[in-house]
C-alpha positions as CSV (number, residue, x, y, z in Angstrom):
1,X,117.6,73.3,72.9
2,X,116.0,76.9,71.8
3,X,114.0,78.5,74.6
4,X,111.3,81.1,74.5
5,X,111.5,85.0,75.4
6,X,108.2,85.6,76.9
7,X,109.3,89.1,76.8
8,X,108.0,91.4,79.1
9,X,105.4,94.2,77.9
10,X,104.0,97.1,79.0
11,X,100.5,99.2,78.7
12,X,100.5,102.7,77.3
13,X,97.7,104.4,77.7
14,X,94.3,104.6,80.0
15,X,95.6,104.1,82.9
16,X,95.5,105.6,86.4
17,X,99.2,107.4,87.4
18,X,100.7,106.2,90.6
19,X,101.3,109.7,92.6
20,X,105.0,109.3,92.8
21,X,107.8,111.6,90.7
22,X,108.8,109.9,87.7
23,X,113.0,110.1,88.5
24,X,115.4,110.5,85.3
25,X,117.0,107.4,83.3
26,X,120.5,106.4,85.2
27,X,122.4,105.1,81.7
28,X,125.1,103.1,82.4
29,X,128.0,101.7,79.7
30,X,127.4,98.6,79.1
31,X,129.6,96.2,80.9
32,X,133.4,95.4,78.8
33,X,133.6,91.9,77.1
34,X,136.4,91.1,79.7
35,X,137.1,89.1,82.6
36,X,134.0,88.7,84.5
37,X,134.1,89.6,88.3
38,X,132.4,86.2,89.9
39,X,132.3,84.5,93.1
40,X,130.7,80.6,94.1
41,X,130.6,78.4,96.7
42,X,132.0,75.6,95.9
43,X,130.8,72.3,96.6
44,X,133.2,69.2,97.9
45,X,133.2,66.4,95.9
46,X,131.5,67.7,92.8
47,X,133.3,68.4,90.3
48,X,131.4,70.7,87.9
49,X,131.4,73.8,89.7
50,X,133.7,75.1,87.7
51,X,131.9,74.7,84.6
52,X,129.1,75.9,86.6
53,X,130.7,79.3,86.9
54,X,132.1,79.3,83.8
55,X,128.7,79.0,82.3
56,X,127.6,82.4,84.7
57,X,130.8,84.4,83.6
58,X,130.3,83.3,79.8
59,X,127.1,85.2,80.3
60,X,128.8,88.0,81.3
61,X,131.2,88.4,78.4
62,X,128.4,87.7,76.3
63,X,126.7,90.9,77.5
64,X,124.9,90.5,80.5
65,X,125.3,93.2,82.8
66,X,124.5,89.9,85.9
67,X,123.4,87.1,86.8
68,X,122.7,85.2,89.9
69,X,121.9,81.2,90.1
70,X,121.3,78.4,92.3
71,X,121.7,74.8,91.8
72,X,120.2,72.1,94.5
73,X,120.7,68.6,94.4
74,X,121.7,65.2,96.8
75,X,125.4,66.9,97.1
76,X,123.8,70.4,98.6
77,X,123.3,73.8,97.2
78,X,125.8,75.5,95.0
79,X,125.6,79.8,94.3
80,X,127.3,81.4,91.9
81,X,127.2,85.2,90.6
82,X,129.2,86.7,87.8
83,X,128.9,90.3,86.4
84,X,127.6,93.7,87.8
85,X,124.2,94.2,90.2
86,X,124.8,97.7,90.3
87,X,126.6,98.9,87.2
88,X,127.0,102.3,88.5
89,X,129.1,101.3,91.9
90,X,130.7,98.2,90.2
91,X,129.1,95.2,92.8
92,X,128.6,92.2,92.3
93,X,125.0,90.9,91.9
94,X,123.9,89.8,95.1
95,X,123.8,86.0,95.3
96,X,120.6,85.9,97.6
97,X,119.1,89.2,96.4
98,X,115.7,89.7,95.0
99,X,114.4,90.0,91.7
100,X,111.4,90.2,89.5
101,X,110.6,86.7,88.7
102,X,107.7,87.3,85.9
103,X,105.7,84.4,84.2
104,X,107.2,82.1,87.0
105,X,104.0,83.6,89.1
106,X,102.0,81.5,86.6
107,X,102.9,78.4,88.2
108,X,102.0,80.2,92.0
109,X,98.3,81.0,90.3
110,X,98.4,77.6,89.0
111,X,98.8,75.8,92.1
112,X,96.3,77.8,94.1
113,X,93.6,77.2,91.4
114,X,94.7,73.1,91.5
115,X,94.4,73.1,95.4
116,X,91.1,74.6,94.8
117,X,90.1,72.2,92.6
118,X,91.0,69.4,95.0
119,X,88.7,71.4,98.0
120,X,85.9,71.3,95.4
121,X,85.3,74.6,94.7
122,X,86.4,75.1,91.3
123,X,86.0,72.5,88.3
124,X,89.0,72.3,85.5
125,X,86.5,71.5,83.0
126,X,83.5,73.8,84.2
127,X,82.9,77.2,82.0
128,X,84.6,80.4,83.7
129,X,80.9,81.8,83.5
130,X,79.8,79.7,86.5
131,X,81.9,81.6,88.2
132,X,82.2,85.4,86.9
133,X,79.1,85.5,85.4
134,X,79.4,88.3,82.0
135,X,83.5,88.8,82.9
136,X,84.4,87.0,79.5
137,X,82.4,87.9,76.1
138,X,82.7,84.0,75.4
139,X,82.9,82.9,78.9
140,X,80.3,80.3,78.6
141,X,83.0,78.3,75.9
142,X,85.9,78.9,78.0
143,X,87.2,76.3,81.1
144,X,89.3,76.6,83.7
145,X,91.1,74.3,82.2
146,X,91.5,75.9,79.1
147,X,92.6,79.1,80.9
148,X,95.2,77.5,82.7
149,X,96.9,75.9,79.3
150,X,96.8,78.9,77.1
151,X,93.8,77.3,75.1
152,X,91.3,79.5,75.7
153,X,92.2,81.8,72.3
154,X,91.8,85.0,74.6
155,X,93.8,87.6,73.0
156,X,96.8,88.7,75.2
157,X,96.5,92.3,76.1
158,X,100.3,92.6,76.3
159,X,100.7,92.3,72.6
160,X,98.9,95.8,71.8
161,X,99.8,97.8,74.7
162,X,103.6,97.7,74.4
163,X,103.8,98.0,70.7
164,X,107.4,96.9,71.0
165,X,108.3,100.2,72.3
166,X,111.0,100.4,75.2
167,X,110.8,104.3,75.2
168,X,107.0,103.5,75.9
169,X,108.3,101.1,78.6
170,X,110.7,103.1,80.5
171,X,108.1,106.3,80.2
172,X,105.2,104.4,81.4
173,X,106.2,102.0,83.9
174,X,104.9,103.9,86.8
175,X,101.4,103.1,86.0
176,X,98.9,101.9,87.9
177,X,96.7,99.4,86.1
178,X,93.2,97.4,87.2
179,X,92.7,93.8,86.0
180,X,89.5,95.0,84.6
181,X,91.4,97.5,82.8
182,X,94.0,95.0,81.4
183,X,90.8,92.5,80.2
184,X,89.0,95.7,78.3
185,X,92.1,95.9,76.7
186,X,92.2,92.2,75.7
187,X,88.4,92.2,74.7
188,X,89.0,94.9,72.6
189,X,90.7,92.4,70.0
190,X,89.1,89.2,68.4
191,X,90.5,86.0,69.9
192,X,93.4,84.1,68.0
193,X,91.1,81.0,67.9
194,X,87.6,79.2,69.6
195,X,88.3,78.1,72.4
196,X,90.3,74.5,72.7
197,X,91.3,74.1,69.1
198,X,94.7,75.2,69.9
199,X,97.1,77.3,72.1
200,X,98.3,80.5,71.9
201,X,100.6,81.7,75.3
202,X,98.4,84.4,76.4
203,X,98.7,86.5,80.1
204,X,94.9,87.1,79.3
205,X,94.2,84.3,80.5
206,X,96.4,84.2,84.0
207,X,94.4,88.1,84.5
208,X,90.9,86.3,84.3
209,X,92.5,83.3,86.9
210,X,92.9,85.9,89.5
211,X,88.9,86.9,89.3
212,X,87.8,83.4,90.3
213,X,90.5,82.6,93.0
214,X,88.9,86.2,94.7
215,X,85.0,84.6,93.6
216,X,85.2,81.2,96.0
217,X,87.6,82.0,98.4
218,X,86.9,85.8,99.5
219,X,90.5,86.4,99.6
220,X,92.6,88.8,97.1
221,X,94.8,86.0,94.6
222,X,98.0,87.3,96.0
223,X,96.6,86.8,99.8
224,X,95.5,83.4,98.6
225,X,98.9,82.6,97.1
226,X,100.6,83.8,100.2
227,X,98.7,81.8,102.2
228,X,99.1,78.7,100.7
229,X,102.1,78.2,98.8
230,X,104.6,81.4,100.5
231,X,104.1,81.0,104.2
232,X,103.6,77.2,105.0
233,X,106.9,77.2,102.6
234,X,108.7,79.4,104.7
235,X,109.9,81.3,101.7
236,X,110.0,84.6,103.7
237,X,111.9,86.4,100.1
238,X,108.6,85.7,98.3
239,X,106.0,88.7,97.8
240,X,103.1,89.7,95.2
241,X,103.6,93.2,95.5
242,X,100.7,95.4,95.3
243,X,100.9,98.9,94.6
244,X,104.9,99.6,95.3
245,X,107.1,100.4,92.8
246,X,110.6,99.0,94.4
247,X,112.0,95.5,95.0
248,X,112.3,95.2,99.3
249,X,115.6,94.3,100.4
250,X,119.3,93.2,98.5
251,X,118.7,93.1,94.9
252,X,120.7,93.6,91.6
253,X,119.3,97.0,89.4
254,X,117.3,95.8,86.4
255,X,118.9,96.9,83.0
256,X,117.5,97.0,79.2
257,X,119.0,98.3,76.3
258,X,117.1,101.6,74.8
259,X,118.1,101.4,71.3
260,X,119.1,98.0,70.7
261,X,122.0,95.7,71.5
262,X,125.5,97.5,72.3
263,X,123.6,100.2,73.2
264,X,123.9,101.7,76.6
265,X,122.0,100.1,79.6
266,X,119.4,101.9,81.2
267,X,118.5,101.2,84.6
268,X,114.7,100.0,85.4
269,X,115.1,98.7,88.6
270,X,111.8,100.7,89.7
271,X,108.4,100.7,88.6
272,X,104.5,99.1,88.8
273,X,104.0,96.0,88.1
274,X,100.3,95.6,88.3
275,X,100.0,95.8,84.1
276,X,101.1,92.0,84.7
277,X,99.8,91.4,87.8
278,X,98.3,87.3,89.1
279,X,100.1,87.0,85.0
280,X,103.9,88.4,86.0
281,X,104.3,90.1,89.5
282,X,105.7,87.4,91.8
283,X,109.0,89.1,93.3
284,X,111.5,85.9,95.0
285,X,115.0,84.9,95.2
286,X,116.7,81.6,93.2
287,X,116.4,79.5,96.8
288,X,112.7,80.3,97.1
289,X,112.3,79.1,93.3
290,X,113.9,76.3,94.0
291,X,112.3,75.2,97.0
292,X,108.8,75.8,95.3
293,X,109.4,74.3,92.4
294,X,110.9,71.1,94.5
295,X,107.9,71.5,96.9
296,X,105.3,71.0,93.9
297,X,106.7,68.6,92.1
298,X,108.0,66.5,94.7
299,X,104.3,66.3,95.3
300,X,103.8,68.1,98.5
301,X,101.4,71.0,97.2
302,X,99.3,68.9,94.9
303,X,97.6,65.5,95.0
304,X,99.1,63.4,92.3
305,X,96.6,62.6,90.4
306,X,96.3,66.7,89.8
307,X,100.1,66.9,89.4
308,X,99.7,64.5,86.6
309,X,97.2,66.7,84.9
310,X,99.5,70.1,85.4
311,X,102.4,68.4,84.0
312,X,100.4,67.2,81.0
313,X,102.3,69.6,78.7
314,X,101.6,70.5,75.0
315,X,103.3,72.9,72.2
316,X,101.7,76.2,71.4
317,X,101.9,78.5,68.6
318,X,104.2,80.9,69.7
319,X,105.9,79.2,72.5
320,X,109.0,76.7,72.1
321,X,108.5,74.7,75.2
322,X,105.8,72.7,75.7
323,X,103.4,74.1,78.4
324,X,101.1,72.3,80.8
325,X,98.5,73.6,83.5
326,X,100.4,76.7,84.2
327,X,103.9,75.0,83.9
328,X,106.5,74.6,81.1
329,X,108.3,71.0,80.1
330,X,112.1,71.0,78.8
331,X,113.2,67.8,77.4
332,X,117.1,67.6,76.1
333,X,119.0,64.5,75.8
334,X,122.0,66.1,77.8
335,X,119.7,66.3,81.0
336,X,116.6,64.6,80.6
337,X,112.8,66.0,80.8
338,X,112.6,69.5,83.4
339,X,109.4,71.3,84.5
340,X,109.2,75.0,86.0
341,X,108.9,78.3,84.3
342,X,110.7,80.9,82.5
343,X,109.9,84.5,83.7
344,X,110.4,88.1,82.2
345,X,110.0,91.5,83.8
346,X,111.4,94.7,82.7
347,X,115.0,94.3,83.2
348,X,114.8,90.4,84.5
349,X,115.2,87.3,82.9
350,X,114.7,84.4,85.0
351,X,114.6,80.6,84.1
352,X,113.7,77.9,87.1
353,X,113.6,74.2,86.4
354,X,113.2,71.1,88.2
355,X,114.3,67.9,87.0
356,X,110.9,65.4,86.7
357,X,112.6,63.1,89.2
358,X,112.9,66.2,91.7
359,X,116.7,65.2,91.9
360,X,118.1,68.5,90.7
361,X,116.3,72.6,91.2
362,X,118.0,75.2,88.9
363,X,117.3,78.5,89.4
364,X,118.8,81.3,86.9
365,X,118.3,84.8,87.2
366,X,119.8,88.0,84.8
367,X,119.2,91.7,85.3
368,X,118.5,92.2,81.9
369,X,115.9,91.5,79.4
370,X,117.9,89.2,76.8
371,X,117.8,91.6,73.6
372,X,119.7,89.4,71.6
373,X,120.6,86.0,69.8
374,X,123.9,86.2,71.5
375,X,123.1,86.5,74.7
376,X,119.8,83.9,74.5
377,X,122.1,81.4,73.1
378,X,124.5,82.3,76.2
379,X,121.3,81.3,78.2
380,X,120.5,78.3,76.7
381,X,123.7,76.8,77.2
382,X,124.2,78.0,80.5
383,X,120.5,76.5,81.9
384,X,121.8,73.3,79.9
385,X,125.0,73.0,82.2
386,X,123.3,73.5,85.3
387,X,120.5,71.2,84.5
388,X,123.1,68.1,83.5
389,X,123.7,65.7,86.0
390,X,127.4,66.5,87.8
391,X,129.8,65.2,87.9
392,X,131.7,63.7,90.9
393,X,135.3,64.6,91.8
394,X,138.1,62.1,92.1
């Protein structure tokens, strides 16, 4: 099973400074292919928590500087962490610490617009102009819908602003962007395609999502989402920041390599995050992922006959899962089919999955951007092994 990167980016130019000191790199040595430094709980009866860990600590030898997961299922919750949170003071990741979770706010966005849909005031299929009015240069072509399933052709502003440059990342990341900065930037470039003929993973169009959520409900999209799908949750780890460049409370530091793998780590644990805003900002912890992503598709945040719709998944061009309404579908004959989302950030890498019967949650974080073949391959097999079904001790 190959999964997708959808690497972080950045912006690098035009935008507004956030009035804070920019504070030097902390480089760190990359952590030794050793023994890994790990801890669990360990679950009675169950016999793959072993593997479990082993698949965590493999990580670690592969190159990750941490990694934190959680798996839920009919025998309880199992936590395991491997590595270093804090390369500098040699700790261990924090098993219920924070992180940046990335793409996985798609699905958050996703589900506000749906429950929207079902109080009848949006329309999947209705143009985006009804509703922002001269926001989109091709508005009148575009749908919700088509927003929603990367098949709206908008260009993604993340693909010219980084420029593949993490000296541009690191130097820039206290920023301060505007969604209407961040769609000027997107407009600037001709779409991949008209709209509906195909799909291209785009965090345009998860930017433009944001506008209309603001349009019919008077509320900001992060108050919205907080309303909705944090608090009634109880998932009290959970936050769209807004204009704060640090992670609140425990977290591991956020790591990426400057010049390449085996190069030394550079901690990125702080910086802005509105370039990616309603498209990437969601900060949570694995047992909130888990408990969302269990929430929605055991059907308690969506009526089903929407659910059916979101999990409706097809490939796109540059994507290797295939991707719904805001959602991503893993199928692998080792565990079955899987729905949830991958999420990057600078210096996170997360991956959370639901099983389509709702009978397992996986949640998998790293705090690092995974730079190489080695270490996605690491990934893959360790999202596998959590995902298959366990097996029960004698």
């Amino acid at each position: 099973m190959r999964l997708p990167l959808l690497a972080a980016a950045i912006v690098l130019s035009g935008a507004v400074v956030v009035p804070a000191a920019v504070p030097a790199f902390a480089v760190s040595a990359p952590p030794a292919a050793a023994t890994p430094y790990s801890a669990a709980v360990h679950r009675p009866g169950v016999a793959d928590h072993a593997a479990w860990q082993k698949a965590l600590d493999d990580l670690v030898t592969a190159g990750v500087p941490g990694v934190i997961a959680e798996v839920h299922d009919a025998h309880g919750t199992w936590t395991g962490t491997s590595g270093r949170g804090d390369l500098d003071h040699r700790r261990l990741p924090p098993v219920d610490g924070r992180f940046r979770a990335g793409s996985s706010t798609k699905t958050f966005v996703a589900t506000t617009v749906l429950q929207l849909v079902a109080e009848k005031k949006v329309r999947l299929d209705t143009p985006i102009e009804h509703y922002l009015p001269g926001l989109l240069p091709n508005g009148q072509h575009i749908t919700v819908r088509q927003l929603l399933s990367h098949r709206s052709g908008l260009y993604d502003y993340t693909d010219s602003l980084w420029h593949g440059s993490l000296s541009e990342l690191c130097q820039r990341r206290f920023l301060h962007w505007t969604p209407r900065q961040l769609l000027a930037e997107a407009f600037r470039h001709a779409p991949y395609f008209a709209p509906g003929t195909s799909g291209h993973y785009s965090n345009t169009d998860y930017i433009v999502l944001g506008t209309p959520i603001e349009k019919v409900t008077g509320n900001s999209a992060e108050q919205e989402i907080t309303d909705r799908l944090i608090s009634p949750l109880g998932r009290r780890h959970t936050s769209v920041p807004d204009n704060s460049v640090r992670i609140p409370g425990r977290h591991a530091h956020a790591y990426l390599r400057m010049h390449g793998p085996g190069s030394p780590y550079t901690d990125i644990t702080e910086g802005s995050m509105s370039w990616a805003a309603t498209a990437g900002s969601l900060i949570s912890t694995t047992h909130d992922l888990n408990r969302f992503f269990s929430a929605l598709i055991g059907g308690k945040l969506l009526p089903a006959a929407l659910l059916l719709q979101m999990q409706d998944a097809q490939p796109l061009q540059n994507g290797a899962t295939d991707y719904g309404l805001g959602i991503s579908r893993l199928t692998d004959p080792s565990y079955g089919t899987a729905y949830g989302h991958i999420g990057s950030a600078p210096g996170y890498s997360t991956w959370s999955f639901t099983k389509a019967d709702n009978s397992r949650q996986v949640t998998l974080s790293l705090n690092v951007l995974t730079d190489s073949q080695k270490l996605k391959t690491a990934t893959d097999n360790a999202l596998e092994t959590l995902l298959r079904p366990a097996t029960t001790a004698r």
